[in-house]
C-alpha positions as CSV (number, residue, x, y, z in Angstrom):
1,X,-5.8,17.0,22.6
2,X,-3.9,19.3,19.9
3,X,-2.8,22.3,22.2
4,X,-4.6,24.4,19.4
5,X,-8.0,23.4,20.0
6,X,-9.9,24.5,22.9
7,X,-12.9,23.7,24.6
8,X,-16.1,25.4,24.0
9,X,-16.1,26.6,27.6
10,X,-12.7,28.6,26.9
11,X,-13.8,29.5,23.0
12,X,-16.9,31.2,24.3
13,X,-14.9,33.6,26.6
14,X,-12.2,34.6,23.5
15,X,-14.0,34.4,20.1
16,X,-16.1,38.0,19.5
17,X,-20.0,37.6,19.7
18,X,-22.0,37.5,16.9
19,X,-22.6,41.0,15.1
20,X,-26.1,42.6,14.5
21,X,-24.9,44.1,11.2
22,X,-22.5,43.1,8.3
23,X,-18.7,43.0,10.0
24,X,-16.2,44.9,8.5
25,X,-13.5,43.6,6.3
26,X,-10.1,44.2,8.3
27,X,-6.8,43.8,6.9
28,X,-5.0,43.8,10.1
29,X,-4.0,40.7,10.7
30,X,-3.5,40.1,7.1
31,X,-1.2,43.0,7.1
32,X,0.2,41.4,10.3
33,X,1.0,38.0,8.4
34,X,2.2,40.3,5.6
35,X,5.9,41.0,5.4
36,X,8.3,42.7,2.7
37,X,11.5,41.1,1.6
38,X,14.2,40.9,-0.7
39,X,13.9,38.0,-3.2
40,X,16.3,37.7,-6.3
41,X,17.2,41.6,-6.4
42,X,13.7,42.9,-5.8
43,X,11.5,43.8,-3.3
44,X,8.4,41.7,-2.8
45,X,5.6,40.8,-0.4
46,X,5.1,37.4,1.1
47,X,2.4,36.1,3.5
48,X,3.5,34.1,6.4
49,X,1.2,30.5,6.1
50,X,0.5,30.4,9.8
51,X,-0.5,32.2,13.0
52,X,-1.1,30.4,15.7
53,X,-3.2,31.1,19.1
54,X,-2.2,33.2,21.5
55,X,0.2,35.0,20.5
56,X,-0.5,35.1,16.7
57,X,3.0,34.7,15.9
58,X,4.5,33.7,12.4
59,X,4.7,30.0,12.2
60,X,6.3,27.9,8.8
61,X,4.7,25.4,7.2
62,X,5.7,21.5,8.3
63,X,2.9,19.2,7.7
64,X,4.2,17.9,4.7
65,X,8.1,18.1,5.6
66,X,9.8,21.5,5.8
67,X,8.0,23.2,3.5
68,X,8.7,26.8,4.2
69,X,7.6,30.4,5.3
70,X,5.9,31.5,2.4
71,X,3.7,30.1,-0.9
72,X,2.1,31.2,-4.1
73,X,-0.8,29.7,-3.0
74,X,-1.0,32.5,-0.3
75,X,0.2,35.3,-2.3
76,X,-2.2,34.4,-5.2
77,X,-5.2,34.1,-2.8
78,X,-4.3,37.2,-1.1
79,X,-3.6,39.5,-4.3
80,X,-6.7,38.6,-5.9
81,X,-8.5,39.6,-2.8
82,X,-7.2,42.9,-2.9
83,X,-7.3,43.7,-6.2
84,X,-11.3,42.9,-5.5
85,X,-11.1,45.1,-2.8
86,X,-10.2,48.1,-5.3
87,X,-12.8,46.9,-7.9
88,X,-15.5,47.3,-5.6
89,X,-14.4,49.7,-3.0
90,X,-11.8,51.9,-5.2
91,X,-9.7,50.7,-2.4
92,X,-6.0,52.5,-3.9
93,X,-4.1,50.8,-0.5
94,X,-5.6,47.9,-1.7
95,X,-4.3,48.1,-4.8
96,X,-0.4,48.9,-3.6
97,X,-0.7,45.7,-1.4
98,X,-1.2,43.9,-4.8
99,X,1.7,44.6,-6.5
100,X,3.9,43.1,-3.9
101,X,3.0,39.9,-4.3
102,X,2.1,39.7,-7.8
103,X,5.9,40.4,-7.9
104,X,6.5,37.6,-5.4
105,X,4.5,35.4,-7.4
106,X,6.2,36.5,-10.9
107,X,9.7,35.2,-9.1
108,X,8.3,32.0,-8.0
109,X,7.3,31.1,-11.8
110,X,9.9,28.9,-14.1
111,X,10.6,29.9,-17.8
112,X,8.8,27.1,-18.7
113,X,5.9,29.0,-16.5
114,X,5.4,26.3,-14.1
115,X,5.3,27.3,-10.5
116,X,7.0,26.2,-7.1
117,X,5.1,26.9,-4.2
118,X,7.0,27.4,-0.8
119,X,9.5,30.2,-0.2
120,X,12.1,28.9,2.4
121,X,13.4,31.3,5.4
122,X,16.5,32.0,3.9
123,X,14.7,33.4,1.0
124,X,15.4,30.3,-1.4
125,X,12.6,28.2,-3.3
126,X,12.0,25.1,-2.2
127,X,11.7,23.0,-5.4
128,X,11.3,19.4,-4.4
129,X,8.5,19.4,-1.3
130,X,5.6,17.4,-2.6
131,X,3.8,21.0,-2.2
132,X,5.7,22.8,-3.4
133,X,7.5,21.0,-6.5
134,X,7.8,22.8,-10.2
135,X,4.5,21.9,-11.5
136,X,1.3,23.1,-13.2
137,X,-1.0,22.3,-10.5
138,X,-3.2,24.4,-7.5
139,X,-0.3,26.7,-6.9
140,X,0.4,27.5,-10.7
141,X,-3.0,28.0,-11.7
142,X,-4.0,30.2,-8.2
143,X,-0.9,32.3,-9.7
144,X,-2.7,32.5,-13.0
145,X,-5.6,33.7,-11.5
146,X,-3.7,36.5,-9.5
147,X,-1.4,37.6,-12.4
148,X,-4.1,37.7,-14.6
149,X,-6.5,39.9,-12.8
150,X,-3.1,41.9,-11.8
151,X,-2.3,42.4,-15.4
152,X,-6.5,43.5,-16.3
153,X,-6.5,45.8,-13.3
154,X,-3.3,47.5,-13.7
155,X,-3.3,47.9,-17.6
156,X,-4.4,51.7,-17.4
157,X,-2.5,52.1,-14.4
158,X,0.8,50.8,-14.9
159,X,0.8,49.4,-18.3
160,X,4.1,48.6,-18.2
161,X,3.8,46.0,-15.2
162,X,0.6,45.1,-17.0
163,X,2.5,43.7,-19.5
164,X,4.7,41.6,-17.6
165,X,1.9,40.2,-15.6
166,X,-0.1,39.1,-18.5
167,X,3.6,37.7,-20.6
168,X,4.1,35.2,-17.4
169,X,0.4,34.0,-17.7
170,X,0.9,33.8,-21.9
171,X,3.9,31.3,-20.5
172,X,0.8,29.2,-19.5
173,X,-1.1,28.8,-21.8
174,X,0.4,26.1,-23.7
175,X,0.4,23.8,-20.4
176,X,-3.3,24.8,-20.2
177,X,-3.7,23.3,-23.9
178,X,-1.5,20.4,-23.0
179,X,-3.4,19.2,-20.3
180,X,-6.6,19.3,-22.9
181,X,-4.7,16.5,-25.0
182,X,-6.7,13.5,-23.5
183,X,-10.0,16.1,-24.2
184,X,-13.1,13.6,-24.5
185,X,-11.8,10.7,-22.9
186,X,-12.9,9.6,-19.9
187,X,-12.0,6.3,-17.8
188,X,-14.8,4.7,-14.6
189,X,-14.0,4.6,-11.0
190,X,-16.8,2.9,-9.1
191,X,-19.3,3.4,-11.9
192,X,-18.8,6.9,-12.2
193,X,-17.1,8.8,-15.2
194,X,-13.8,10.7,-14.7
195,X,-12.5,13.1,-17.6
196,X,-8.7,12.6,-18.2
197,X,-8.2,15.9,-19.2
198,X,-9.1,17.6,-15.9
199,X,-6.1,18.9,-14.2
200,X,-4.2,16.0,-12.0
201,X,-6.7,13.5,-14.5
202,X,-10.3,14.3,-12.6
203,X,-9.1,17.7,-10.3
204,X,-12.7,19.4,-10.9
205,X,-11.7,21.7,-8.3
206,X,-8.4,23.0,-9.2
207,X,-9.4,23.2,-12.3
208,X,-12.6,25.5,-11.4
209,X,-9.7,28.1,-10.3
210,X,-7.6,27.9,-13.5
211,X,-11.2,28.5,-15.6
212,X,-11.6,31.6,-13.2
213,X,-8.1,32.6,-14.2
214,X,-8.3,32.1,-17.7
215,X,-11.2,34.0,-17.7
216,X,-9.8,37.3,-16.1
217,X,-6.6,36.5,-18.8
218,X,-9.7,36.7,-21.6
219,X,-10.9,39.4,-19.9
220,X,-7.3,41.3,-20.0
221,X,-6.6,40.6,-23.6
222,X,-10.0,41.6,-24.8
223,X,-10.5,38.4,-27.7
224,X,-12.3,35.4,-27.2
225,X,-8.8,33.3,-28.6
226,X,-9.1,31.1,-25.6
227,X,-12.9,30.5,-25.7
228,X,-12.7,26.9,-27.0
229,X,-9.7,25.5,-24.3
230,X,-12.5,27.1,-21.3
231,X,-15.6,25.4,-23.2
232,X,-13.2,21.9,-22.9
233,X,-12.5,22.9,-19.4
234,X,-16.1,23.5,-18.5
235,X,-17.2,20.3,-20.3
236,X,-14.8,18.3,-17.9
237,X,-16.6,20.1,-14.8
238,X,-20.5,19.0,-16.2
239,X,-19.0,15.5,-16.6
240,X,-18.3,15.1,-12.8
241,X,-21.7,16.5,-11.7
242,X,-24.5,14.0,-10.5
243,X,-27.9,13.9,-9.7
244,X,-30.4,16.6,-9.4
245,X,-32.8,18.2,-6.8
246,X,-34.6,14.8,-6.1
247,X,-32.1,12.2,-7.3
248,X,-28.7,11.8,-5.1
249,X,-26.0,13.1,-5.2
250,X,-28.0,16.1,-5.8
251,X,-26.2,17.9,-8.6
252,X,-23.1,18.1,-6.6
253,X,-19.7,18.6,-9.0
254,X,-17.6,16.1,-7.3
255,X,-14.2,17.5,-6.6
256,X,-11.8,14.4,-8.0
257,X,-12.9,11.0,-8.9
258,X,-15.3,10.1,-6.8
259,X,-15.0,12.4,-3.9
260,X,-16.8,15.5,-3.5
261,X,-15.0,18.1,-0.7
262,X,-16.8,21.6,0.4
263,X,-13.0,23.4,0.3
264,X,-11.6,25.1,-2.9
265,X,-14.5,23.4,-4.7
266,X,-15.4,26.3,-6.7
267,X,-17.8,24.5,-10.2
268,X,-20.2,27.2,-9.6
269,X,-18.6,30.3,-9.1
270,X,-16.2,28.9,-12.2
271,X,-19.4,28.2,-14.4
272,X,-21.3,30.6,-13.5
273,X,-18.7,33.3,-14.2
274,X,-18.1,31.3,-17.5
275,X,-21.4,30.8,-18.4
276,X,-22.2,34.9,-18.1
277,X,-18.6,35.6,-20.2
278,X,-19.5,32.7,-22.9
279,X,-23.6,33.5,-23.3
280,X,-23.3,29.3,-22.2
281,X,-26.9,28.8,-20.8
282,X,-25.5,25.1,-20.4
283,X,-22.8,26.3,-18.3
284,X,-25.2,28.7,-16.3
285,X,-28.0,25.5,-15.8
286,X,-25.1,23.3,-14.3
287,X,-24.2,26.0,-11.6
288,X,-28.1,26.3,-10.7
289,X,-28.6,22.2,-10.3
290,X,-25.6,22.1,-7.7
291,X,-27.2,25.6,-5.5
292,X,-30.7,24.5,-5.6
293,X,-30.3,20.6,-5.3
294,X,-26.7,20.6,-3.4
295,X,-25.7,23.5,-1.9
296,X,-29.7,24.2,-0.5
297,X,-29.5,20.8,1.4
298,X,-26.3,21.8,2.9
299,X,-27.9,24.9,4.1
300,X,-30.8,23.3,5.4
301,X,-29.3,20.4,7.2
302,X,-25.4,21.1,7.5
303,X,-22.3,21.8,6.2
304,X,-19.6,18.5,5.3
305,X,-16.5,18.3,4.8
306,X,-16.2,15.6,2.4
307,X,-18.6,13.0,1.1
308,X,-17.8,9.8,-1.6
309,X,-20.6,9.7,-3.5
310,X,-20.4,6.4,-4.5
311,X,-20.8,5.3,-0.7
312,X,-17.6,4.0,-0.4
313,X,-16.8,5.4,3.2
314,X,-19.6,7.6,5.5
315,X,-19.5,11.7,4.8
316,X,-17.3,13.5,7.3
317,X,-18.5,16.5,8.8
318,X,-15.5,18.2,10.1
319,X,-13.2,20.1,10.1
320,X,-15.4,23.0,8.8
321,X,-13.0,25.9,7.1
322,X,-13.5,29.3,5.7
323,X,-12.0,28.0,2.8
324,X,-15.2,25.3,2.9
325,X,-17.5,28.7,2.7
326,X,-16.0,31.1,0.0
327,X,-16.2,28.8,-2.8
328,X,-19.9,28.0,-1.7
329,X,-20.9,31.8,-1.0
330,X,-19.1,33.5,-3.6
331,X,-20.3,31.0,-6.3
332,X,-23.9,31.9,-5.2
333,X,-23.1,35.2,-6.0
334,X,-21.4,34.8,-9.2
335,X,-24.8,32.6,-10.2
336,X,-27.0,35.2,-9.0
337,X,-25.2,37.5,-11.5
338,X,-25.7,35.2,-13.8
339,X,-29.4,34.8,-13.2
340,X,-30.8,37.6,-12.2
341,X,-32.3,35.0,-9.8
342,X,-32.9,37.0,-5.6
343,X,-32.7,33.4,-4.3
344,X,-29.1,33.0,-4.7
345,X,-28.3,36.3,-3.1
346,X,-30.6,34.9,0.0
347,X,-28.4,32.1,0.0
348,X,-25.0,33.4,-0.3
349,X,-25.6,35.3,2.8
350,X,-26.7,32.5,4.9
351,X,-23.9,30.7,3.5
352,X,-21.6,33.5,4.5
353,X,-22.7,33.4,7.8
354,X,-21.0,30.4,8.8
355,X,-18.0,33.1,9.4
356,X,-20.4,35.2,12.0
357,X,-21.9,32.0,14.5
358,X,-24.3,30.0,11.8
359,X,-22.1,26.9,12.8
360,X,-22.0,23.8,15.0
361,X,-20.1,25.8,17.5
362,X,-22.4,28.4,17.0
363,X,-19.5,30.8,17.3
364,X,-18.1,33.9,15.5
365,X,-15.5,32.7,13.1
366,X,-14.2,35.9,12.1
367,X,-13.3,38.9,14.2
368,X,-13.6,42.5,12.8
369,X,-11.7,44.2,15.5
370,X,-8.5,42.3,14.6
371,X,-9.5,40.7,11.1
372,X,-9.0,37.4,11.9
373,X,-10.9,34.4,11.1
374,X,-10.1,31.1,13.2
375,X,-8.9,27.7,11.6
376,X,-11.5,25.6,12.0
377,X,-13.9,24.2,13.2
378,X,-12.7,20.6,14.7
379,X,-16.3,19.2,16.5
380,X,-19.2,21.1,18.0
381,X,-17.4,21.8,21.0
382,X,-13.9,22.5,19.7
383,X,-12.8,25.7,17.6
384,X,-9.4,26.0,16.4
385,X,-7.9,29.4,17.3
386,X,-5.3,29.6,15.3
387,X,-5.6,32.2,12.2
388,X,-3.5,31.6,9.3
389,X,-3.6,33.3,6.1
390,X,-5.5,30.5,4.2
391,X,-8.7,31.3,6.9
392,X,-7.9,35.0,7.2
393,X,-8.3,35.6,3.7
394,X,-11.0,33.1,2.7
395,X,-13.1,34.9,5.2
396,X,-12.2,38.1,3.9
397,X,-12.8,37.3,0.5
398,X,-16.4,36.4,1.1
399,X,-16.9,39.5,3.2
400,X,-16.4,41.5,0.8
401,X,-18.0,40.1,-1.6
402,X,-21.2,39.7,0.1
403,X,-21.0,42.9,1.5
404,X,-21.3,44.4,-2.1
405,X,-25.0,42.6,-1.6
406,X,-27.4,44.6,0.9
407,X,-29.5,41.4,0.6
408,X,-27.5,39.2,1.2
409,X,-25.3,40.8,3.8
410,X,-28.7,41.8,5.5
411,X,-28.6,37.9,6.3
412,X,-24.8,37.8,8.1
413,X,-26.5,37.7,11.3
414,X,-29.2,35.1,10.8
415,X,-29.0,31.7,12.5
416,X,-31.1,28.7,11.6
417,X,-33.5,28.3,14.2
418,X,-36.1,25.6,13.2
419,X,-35.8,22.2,10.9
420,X,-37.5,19.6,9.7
421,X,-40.5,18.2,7.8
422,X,-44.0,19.5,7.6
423,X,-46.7,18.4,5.3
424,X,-45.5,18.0,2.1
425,X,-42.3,19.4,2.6
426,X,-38.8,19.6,4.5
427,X,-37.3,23.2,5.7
428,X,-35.0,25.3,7.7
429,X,-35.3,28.2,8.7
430,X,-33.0,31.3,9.5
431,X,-34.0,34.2,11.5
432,X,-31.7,37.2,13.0
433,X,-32.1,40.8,14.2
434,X,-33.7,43.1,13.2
435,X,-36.6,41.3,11.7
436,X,-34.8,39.4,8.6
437,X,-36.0,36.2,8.3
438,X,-35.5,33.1,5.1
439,X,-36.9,29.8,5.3
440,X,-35.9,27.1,2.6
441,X,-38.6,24.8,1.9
442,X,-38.1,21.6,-0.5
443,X,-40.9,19.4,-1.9
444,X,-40.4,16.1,-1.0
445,X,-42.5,14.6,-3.8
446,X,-40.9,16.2,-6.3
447,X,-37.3,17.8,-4.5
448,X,-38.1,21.6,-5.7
449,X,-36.4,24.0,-3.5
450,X,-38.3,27.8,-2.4
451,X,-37.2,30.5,-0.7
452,X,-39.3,32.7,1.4
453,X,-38.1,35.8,2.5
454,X,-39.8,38.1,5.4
455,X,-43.3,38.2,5.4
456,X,-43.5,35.7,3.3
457,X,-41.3,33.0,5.2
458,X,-43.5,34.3,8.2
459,X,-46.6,32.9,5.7
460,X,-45.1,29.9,4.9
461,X,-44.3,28.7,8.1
462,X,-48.1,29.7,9.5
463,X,-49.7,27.3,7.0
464,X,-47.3,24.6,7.2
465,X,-47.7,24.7,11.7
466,X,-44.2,25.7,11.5
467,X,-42.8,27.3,14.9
């Protein structure tokens, strides 16, 4: 057994019990992982990748050869969280941590504005580990995201750093446009079609984070210039979804070719954001097919970790991931913004409360007292107790967010405690303290999903015999 992963019996006695009310979002060990350093003649911030059980020490990165001690990846995920933290909380410490590691992330970008990833422990740049090469890939486009909404946030604060941020993302732009060169063409794997001019030739998930990025850049510049290369973008995303409430796969947006994963697969938080910011109903209908048809059956009978929709090998259930949950969560959010629609703020906090013991293991996954969140989730009985800053901030993130939702943070603490078919329909339904309770109902005739909420869940599962 990995030395990392411990029996239930042991996880029960260490991991924090479930919270009656929303946990708080702790920087601590984020700050931990956090440290400053001197890169190229500057001062900067980097996040240390790992952390693992007991000790929480900082570990480097090796799975994929000696990668290094710090990445943009990281850094991007980690400055965009806290520059959300001051939007929503006017949270000015938040707002210092930012600048750190936007400037980390500014000295990590090529002329060409491509981006390595990994920072090694003597402070140099790794630029040949296959995750960490000069590329336009997940690491440059999380950075475009991060120096984007850095450059929007700071403009009437520091206009001068403003300015730099926003110059290293115009270095982008015309790689963004490049990739859009095969726009419209698509090639067939296994009967299913696969736009070429997707990031990485079908990445619908990486390239969900560069629209989110491109959008905070539109946002920061104030013009709709870059309208049509997001439309092309967004076109490439409707292309890879299938299916609809009734019909398999259930309007998922399959993450590359013909494989659909629950981590960094964020279509709907990416379209629906889109969709609001380009008055694209189109855009807005695509992210309400995967939540009521997808991410509703994933609510009411389970979280994956990966499924081939064209049945090519069985869906895999673990390892479960905070990283799994944000994009899910947060993208519920975005679409109820985008909406209007209560359901989707119902269903971002039961989503959300994966992180609180709504899990196999049923197990906290986060810990406000220390602000970690554990690795994973590696079987029902297993919980990996290491926190690294992928998880820490993941969980974070969707904290945050949902806890700028009464309604949806109201649900944190609910666990599913019934399933299965009755009469005309299947259902799940979720119940915690004090008296909140959702159920999720889909027709099986016709695969329509409905949401009950509090008295009327309590109706709905009276007529339908349900306990």
């Amino acid at each position: 057994m990995n030395p990392f992963v411990l029996p239930l019996m042991l996880a029960l006695a260490l991991i924090p019990s479930v919270p009656r009310e929303a946990p708080a979002v702790n920087f601590a060990h984020l700050d931990r992982l956090t440290e400053r350093v001197s890169l190229g003649g500057d001062t900067v911030s980097i996040v240390h990748i790992y952390a693992n059980y007991p000790d929480y020490r900082w570990v480097a990165a090796a799975e994929s050869g000696p990668e290094g001690i710090a990445c943009v990846d990281d850094a991007a995920r980690a400055a965009v969280l806290f520059l959300r933290s001051f939007q929503l909380r006017g949270d000015t410490a938040s707002l210092a941590r930012s600048r750190g590691l936007l400037k980390f992330i500014m000295h990590m970008q090529a002329p060409d504005g491509e981006f390595c990833n990994f920072m090694r422990a003597d402070h140099t740049v790794n630029v040949s580990g296959k995750t960490s090469f000069k590329s336009f890939g997940w690491w440059a486009v999380r950075g475009l995201w991060a120096m984007a909404m850095g450059g929007r946030i700071f403009s009437d604060r520091d206009p001068l750093f403003a300015r730099e941020l926003l110059g290293r993302v115009s270095l982008m732009v015309p790689l963004v446009s490049a990739s859009l060169k095969e726009f419209g063409s698509t090639r067939n794997v296994k009967g299913y079609r696969i736009p070429r001019w997707l990031l990485y030739e079908s990445g619908a998930d990486v390239t969900s984070e560069l629209l989110l990025g491109l959008l905070e850049y539109q946002k920061a510049r104030g013009d709709d210039s870059l309208a049509p290369v997001m439309r092309k973008l967004a076109h490439g995303l409707l292309v890879m979804q299938d299916g609809d409430g009734k019909t398999p796969p259930y309007g998922l947006h399959r993450s590359w070719e013909t494989i659909w994963h629950m981590w960094g697969n964020g279509q709907t938080q990416a379209l629906s954001t889109a969709g609001l910011m380009l008055h694209d109903t189109t855009m807005i209908a695509s992210a309400v097919r995967e939540a009521r048809g997808w991410y509703g059956r994933l609510l009411m009978e389970g979280f994956l970790k990966e499924y081939d929709v064209s049945g090519a090998s069985p869906a895999l259930e673990y390892e479960q991931i905070a990283y799994g949950v944000r994009p899910m969560a947060v993208g519920l959010l975005r679409l109820y913004e985008a909406t209007g629609d209560r359901d989707y703020l119902l269903m971002a906090g039961l989503a959300a409360s994966w992180l609180t013991g709504n899990n196999p293991a049923r197990r906290a996954m986060y810990d406000p007292a220390t602000g970690r969140c554990y690795d994973g989730i590696r079987d029902s009985l297993a919980v990996n107790m290491n926190s690294g800053a992928e998880s820490t901030i993941e969980a974070l993130f969707t904290l945050l967010e949902v806890g700028h939702y009464p309604a949806a943070a109201r649900l944190l603490a609910c666990r599913k405690v019934s399933a299965g078919t009755a009469g005309r329909f299947s259902y799940a339904v979720f119940r915690g303290e004090p008296d909140a309770e959702v159920t999720l109902a889909r027709e099986l005739a016709t695969g329509r999903l409905s949401l009950y909420e509090g008295e009327g869940s309590r109706a709905f599962c009276r007529r339908e015999h349900i306990p």
